[in-house]
C-alpha positions as CSV (number, residue, x, y, z in Angstrom):
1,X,0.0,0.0,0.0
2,X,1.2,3.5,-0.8
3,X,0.8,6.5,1.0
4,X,1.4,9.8,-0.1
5,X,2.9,12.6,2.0
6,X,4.0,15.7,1.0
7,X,6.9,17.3,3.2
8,X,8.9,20.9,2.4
9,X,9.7,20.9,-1.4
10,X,11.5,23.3,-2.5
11,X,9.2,25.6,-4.0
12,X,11.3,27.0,-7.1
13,X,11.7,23.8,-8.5
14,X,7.7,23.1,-8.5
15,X,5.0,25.4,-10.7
16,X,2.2,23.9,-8.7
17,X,2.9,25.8,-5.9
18,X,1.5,29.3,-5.0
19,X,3.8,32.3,-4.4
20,X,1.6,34.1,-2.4
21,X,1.0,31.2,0.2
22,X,3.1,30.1,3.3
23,X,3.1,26.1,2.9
24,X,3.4,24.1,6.3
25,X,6.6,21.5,6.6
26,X,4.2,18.6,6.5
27,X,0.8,18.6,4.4
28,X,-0.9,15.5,4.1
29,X,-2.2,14.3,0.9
30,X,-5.1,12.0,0.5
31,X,-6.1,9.5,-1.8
32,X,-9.9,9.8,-2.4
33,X,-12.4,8.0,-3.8
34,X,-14.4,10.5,-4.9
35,X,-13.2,14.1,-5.2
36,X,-16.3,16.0,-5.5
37,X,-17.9,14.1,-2.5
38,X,-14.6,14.9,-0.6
39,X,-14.8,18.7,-1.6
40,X,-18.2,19.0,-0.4
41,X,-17.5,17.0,3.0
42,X,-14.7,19.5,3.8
43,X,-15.8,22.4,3.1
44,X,-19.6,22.4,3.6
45,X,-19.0,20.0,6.7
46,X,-16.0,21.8,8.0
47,X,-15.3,25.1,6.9
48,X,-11.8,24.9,5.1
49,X,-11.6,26.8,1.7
50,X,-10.1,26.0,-1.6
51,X,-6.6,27.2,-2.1
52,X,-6.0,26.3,-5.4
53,X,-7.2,22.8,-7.7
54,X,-6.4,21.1,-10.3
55,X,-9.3,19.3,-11.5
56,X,-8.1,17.9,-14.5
57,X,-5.9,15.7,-12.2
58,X,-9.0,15.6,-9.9
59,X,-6.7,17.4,-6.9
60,X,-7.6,20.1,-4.5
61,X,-5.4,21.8,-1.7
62,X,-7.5,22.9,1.0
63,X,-6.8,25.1,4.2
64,X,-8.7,26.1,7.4
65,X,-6.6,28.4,9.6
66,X,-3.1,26.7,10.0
67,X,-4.5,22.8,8.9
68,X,-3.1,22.6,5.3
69,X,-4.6,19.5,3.0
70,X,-4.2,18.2,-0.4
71,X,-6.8,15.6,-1.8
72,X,-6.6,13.9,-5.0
73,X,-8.7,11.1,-6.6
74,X,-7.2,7.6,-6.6
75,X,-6.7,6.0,-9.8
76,X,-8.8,2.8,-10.9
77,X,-5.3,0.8,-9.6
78,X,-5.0,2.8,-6.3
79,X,-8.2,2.6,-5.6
80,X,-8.5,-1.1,-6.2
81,X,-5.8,-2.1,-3.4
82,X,-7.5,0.1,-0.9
83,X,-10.6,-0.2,1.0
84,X,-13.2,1.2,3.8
85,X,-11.9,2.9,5.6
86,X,-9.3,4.4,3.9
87,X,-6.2,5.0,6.3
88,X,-6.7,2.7,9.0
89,X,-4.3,3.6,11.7
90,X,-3.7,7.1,10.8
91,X,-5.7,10.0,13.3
92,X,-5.8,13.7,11.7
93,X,-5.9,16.1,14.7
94,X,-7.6,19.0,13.5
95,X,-6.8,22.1,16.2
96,X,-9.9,24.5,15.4
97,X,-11.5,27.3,17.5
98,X,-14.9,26.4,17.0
99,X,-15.1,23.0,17.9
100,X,-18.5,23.2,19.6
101,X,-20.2,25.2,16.7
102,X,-18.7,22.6,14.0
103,X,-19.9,19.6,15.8
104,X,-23.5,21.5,16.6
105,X,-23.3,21.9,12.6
106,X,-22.3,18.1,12.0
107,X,-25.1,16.8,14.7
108,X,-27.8,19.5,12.5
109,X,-26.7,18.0,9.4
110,X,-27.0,14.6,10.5
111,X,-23.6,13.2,9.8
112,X,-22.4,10.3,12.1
113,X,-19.9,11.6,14.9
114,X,-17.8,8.6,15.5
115,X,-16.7,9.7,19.2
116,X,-18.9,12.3,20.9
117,X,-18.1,15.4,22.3
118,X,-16.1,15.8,25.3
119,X,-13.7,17.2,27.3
120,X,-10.6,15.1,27.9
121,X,-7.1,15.5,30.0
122,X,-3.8,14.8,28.7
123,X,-0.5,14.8,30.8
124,X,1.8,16.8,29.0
125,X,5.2,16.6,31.3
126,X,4.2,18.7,34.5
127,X,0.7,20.0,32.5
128,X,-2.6,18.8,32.2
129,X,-3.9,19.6,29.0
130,X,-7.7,19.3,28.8
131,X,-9.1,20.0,25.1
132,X,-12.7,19.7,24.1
133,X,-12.2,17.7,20.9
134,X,-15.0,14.8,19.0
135,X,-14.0,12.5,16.5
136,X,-15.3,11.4,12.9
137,X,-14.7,9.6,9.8
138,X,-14.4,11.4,6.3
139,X,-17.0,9.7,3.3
140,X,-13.8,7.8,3.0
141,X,-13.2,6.6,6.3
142,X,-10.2,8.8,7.2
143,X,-10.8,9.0,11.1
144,X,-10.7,12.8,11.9
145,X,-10.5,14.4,15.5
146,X,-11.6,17.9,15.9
147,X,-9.8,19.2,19.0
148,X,-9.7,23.0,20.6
């Protein structure tokens, strides 16, 4: 199985790549099944914006706040090798401020929330962290947590 993930490229030796746009060191890209039903889930569902596409290669980089993604269509082969749900192992942590008002959106819309809402505590060396985060899966199956 092949995953793709695209790290800091230098940017002069790829045209793909916007100018006017500061790129994080590690943007994930995913292999979707279907990039129209992908589009819609992430930005209708949660609120990121298209930076730029490419839709004769059936790609889209998408951003909300800091959380950079790229999401491109598998190919018949790809997409033959993998299956529901896409990703199994991997968790996107998505750090948003609105984490109540995207899961009251999500709950509205009626789209399955995979790990309710809640408030949870994490040791971080002498600190106890205590985000208010929900989890879900992408029409793919890419498991998604949305954390404050």
């Amino acid at each position: 199985m092949q995953y793709r993930i695209a790290c800091k490229i230098e940017k002069r030796n790829m045209n793909l790549w916007r100018n006017d746009m500061k790129y994080n060191d590690l943007i994930p890209e995913m292999v979707v099944s279907d990039i129209e039903k992908s589009k819609e889930f992430y930005i209708n569902h949660l609120g990121f914006k298209i930076e730029y596409e490419r839709e004769e290669d059936k790609f889209v980089f998408l951003s909300l706040n800091e959380i950079q993604l790229m999401l491109e269509q598998g190919t018949d082969e790809e997409l033959s090798m993998m299956k529901y749900p896409f990703g199994n192992g991997v968790n996107f942590s998505f750090g948003v401020e609105n984490v109540e008002k995207i899961y009251k959106k999500l709950k509205e819309k009626n789209y399955p929330i995979k790990r309710d809402i809640e408030k949870r505590y994490f040791r971080v060396n002498d600190q106890i962290l205590t985000p208010t985060e929900f989890s879900i899966l992408d029409p793919d199956g890419y498991y998604i947590r949305i954390t404050d």
